[in-house]
ZARO-157001 format. One line per field, with one value per residue: x, y, z of N, C-alpha, C, CB in turn; residue number from 1; residue in three letters. Coordinates in steps of 0.05 Angstrom, whole numbers, always signed. Each point is the difference from the previous one (the first is absolute). Glycine has a CB too. Example, Ala and Ser with C-alpha at 12.3 -4.5 7.8 and 13.67 -1.06 7.14 Angstrom:
REM residues 2
n.X = [+264	+31]
n.Y = [-114	+44]
n.Z = [+156	-39]
ca.X = [-18	+16]
ca.Y = [+24	+24]
ca.Z = [+0	+1]
c.X = [+18	-15]
c.Y = [+24	+22]
c.Z = [+0	+14]
cb.X = [-38	+24]
cb.Y = [-23	-13]
cb.Z = [+25	-43]
i = [1	2]
aa = [ala	ser]
REM end
This chain:
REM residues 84
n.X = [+17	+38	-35	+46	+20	-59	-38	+11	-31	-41	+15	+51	-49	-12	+44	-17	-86	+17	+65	+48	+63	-31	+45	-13	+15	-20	-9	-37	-18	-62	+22	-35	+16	+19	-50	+23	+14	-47	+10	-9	-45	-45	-44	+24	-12	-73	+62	+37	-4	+18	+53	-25	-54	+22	-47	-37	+41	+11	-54	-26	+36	+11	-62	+7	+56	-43	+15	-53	-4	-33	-42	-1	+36	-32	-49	+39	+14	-64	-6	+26	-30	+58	-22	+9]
n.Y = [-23	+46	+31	+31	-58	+40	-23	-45	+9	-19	-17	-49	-11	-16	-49	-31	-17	-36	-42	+59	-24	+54	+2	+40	-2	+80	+16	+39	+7	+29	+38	+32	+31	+50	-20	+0	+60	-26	+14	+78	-18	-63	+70	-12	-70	-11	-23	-15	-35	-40	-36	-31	-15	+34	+54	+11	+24	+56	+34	-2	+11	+50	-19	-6	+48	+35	-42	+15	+58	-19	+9	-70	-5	+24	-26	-60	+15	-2	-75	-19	+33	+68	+53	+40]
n.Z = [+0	-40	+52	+20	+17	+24	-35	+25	+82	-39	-51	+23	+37	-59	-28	+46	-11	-45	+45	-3	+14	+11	-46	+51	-71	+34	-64	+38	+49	-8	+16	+36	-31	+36	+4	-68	-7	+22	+76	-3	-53	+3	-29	-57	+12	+0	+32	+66	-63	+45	-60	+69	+43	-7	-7	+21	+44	-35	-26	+62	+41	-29	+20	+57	-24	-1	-57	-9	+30	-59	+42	-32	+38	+49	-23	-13	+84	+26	-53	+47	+55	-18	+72	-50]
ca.X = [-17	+12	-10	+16	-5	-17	-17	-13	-12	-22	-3	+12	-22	-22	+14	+20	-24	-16	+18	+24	+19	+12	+28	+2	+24	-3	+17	+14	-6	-9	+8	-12	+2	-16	-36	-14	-12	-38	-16	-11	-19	-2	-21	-10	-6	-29	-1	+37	+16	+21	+11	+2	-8	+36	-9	-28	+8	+13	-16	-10	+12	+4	-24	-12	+12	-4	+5	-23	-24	-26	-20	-4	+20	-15	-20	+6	+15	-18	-14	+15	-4	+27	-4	+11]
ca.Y = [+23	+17	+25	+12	-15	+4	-13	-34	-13	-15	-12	-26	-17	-2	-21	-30	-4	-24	-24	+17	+17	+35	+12	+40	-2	+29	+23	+23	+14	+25	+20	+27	+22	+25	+4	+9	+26	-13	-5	+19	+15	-30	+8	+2	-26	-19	-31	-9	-22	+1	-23	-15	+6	+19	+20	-1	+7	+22	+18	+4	+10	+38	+9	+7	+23	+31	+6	+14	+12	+14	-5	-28	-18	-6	-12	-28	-6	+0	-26	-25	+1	+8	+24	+7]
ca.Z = [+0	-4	+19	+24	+14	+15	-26	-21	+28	-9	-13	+9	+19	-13	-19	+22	+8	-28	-4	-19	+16	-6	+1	-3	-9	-1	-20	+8	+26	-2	+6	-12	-20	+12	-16	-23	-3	-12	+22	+14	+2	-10	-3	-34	-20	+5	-7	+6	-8	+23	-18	+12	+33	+10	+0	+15	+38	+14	-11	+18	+23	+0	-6	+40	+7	-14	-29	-14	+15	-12	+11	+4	+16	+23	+11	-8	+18	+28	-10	+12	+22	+2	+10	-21]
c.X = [+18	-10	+17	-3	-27	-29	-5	+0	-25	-9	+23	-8	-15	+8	+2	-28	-6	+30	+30	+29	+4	+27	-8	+25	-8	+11	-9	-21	-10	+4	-17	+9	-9	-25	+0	-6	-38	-4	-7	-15	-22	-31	-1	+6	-23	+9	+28	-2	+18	+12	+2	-23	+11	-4	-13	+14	+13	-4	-22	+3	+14	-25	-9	+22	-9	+14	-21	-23	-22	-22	-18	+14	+0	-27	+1	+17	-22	-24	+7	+6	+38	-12	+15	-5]
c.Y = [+24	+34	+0	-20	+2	-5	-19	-15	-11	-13	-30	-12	-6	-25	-25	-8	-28	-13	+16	+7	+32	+14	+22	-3	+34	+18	+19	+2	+27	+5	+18	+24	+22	+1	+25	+25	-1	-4	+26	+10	-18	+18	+6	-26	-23	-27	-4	-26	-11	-35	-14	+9	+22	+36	+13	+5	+31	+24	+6	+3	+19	+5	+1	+15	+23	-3	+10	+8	+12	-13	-33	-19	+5	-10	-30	-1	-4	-25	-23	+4	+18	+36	+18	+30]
c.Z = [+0	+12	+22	+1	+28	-10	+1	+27	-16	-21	+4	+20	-20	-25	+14	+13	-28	-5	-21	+18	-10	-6	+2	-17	-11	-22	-4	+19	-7	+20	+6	-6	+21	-13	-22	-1	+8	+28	+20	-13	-22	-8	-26	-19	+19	+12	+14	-10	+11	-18	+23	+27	+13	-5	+13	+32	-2	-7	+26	+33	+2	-2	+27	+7	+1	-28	-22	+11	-16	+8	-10	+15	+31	+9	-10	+33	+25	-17	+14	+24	+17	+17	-15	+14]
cb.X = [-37	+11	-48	-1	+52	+33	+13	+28	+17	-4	-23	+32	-3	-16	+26	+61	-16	-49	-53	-44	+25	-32	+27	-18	+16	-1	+14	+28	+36	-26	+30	-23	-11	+39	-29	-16	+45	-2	+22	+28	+32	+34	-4	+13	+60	-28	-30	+18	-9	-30	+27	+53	-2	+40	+7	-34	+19	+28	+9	-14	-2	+42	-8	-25	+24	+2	+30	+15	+31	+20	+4	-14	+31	+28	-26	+5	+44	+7	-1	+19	-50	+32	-11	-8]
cb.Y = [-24	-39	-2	+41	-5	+29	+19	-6	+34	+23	+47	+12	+20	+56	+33	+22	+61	+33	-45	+28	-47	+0	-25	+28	-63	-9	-23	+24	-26	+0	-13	-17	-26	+28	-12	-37	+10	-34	-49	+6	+48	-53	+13	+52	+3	+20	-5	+25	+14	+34	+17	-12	-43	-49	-12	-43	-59	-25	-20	-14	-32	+14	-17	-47	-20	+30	-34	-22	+8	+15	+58	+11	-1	+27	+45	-5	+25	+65	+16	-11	-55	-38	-17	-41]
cb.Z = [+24	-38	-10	+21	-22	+18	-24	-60	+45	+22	-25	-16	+47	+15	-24	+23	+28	-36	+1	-28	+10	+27	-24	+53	-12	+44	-21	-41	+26	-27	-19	+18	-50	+8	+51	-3	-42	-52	-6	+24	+16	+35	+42	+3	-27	-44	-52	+47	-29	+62	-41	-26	+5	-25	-25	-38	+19	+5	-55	-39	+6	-24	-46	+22	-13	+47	+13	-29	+33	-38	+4	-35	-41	-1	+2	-69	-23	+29	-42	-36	-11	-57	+40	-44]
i = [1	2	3	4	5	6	7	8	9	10	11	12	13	14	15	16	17	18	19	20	21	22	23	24	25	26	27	28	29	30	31	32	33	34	35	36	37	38	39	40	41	42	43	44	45	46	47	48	49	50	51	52	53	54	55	56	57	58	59	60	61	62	63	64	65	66	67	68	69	70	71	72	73	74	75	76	77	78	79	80	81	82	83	84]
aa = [unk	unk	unk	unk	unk	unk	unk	unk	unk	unk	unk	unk	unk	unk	unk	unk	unk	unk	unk	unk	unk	unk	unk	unk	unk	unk	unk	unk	unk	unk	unk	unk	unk	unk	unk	unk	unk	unk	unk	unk	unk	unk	unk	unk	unk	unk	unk	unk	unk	unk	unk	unk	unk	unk	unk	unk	unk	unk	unk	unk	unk	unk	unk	unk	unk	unk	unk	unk	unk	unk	unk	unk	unk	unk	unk	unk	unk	unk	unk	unk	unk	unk	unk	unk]
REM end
């Protein structure tokens, strides 16, 4: 399996359960980035496109930060019970 190693836990249980063996064999490692310009001002796009899980999380966790304080993103944040 070539995901982080923090990553392929659950799926290699899941291989060795149904009788398989799991090789980690990690090639690469994420990272995070500085945030984007766009996430301070998320209030002018309809739509986000996110290429992985991984994405999605570390997008949405500047977002409960305050990263995205336009007024939809704070009311998507007090949606999920986030205080904003």
């Amino acid at each position: 399996m070539t995901r982080p190693r923090a990553l392929a836990a659950g799926l290699a249980t899941l291989i060795e359960q149904s009788g398989g063996r799991a090789v980690l064999f990690p090639a690469i490692e994420i990272e995070d980035l500085p945030p984007p310009a766009a996430l301070r001002d998320l209030e002018a796009f309809d739509l986000a496109v996110f290429i992985s899980p991984t994405a999605v999380q570390k997008v949405m966790e500047r977002v409960a930060a305050g990263l995205g304080n336009a007024p939809r993103a704070r009311a998507a944040r007090r949606q999920r019970g986030h205080r904003t």
